[in-house]
C-alpha positions, -999 to +999 in steps of 0.1 A: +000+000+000+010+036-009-001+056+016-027+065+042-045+096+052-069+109+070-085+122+107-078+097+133-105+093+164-113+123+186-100+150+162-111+165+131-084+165+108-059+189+102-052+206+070-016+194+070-032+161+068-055+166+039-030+180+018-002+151+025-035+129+018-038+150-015+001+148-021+001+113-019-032+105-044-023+130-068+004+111-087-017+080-087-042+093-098-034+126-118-042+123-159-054+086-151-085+073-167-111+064-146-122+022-147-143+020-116-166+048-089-187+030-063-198+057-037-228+044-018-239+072+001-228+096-024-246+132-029-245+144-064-241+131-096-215+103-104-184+103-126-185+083-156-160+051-165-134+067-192-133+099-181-100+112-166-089+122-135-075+162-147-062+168-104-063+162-072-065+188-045-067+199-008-086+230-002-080+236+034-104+202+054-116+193+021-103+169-003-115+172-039-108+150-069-118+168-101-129+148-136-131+157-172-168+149-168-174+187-153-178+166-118-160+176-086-160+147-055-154+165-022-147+147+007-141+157+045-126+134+069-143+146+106-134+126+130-122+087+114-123+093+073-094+085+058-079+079+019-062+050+012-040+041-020-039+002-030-027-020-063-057-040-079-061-067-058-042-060-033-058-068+006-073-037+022-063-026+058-098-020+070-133-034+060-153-031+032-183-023+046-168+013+057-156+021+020-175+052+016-156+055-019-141+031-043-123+047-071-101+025-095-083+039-127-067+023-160-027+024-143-040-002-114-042+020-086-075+021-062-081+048-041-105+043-012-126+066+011-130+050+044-155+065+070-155+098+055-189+111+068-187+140+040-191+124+001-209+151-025-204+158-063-208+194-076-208+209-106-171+228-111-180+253-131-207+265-111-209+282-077-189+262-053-207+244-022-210+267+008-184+246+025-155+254+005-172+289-010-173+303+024-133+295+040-107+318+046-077+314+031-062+274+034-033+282+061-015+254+046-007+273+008+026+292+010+015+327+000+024+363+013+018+362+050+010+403+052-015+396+025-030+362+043-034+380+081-051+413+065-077+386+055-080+369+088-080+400+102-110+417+081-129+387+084-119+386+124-139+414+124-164+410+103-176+375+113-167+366+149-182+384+179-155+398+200-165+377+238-154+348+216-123+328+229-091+326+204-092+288+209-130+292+191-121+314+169-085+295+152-110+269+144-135+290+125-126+277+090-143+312+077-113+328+092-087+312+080-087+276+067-067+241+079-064+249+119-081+219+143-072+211+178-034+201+174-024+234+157-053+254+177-033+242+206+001+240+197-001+282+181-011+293+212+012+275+231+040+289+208+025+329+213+021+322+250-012+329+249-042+318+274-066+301+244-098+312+270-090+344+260-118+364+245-107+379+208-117+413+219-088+418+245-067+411+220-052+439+197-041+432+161-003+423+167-016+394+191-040+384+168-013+387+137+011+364+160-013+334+167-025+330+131+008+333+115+021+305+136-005+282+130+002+289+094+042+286+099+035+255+117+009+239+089+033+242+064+063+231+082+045+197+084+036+191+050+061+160+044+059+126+053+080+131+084+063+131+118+042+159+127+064+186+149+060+217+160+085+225+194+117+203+188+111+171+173+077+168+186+045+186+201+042+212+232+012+204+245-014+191+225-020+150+237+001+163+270-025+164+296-010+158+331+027+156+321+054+187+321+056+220+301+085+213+281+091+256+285+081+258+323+078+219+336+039+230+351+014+203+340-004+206+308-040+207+311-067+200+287-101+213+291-134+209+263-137+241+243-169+257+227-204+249+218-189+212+205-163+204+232-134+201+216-102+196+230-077+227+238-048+215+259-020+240+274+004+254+299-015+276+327+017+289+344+036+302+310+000+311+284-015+339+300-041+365+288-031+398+281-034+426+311-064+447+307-060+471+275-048+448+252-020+425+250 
């Protein structure tokens, strides 16, 4: 097998992971003709056998395989999708039954969707879905950093309410695209900043800071090489009960938000800023 990617239990997946997934079906797949498509729960129209694969893509969580047809397949991985990459014939590493997308071209390659609770068709050369119209810019794209944070920091203002924590708002994927819990957690760390901290006592240059970590971080995880972000491995996030590796207090983790999720960090060396602004 060449390759696997996707979310793994109790985290949505990050973007870095969507765009190594992407990286890794794109050659296989890339100007191949298309033999097979079984989606079962599929939304949308279907690609038709002999039609080519023209690319392969990540656009920040979202994983879209584009055919000659006109068709776009989107998929998003949640919580336990993942893409894998087999030979014809060869054994698959989990069951059939959770193959949520089956897609076999002419070099002998099959690409499966497993568990992926996301699996539409649209139209690309109409209006996008709201899914992908409405993100920020993908975090994970090497672009000019000035240019990126004006973005996040017009639609900062435009889109989140200011008694919103920073943990909430580095997930809001109208903000800026490819942050989850790990990055969410690991850019705050990095910053030193408390991620309970309402956006609204935070001025621009804090703001600025956290985002263009995550994005530093995102892309400096890109390869196949174990996910790092504070030498040779994580801060925090996963750390829950054992040493700061900055201060040596125990990492906490506490459930974040309106859906719980995770935010784990340092309570002696992340502060909030003192009144006024940070």
């Amino acid at each position: 097998m060449r390759g696997v990617a996707g979310g793994h239990t109790g985290a949505v997946a990050e973007g870095d992971t969507i765009h190594r997934a992407a990286n890794r079906l794109r050659p296989a797949l890339a100007g191949t003709t298309l033999v097979r498509f079984e989606a079962k729960r599929l939304v949308g129209d279907r690609p038709r056998a002999g039609e080519l694969v023209d690319e392969v893509e990540a656009v920040g969580k979202h994983l879209l395989i584009h055919f000659s047809g006109g068709l776009s397949l989107r998929t998003h991985m949640r919580m336990n999708g993942s893409w894998h990459l087999y030979r014809a014939g060869e054994r698959w590493r989990k069951p059939a039954h959770l193959a949520r997308v089956v897609l076999e071209v002419d070099t002998g390659w099959l690409a499966v969707c497993f568990s992926a609770p996301v699996v539409e068709t649209f139209v690309r050369r109409a209006a996008p879905p709201p899914a992908i119209a409405g993100l920020g810019p993908d975090l994970c794209v090497p672009a000019d950093i000035d240019t990126v944070l004006d973005t996040v920091i017009e639609r900062l203002g435009r889109l989140v309410e200011p008694d919103l924590t920073i943990g909430e708002a580095l997930l809001d994927q109208r903000v800026a695209a490819g942050i989850g819990n790990v990055y969410k957690s690991e850019a705050c760390f990095a910053v030193r900043l408390d991620p309970f901290t309402p956006v609204g006592e935070l001025d621009e240059a804090a703001l600025r800071a956290v985002w263009a970590t995550a994005a530093r971080q995102l892309q400096a995880n890109l390869g196949s090489g174990r996910r790092a972000t504070y030498e040779g491995g994580l801060a925090v996030y996963g750390r829950r009960g054992r040493p700061c590796p900055r201060c040596g207090t125990l990492v906490r983790m506490a459930r974040q938000g309106e859906h719980q999720r995770s935010t784990y960090w340092c309570p002696s060396c992340q502060r909030r800023p003192p009144a006024g602004g940070a």
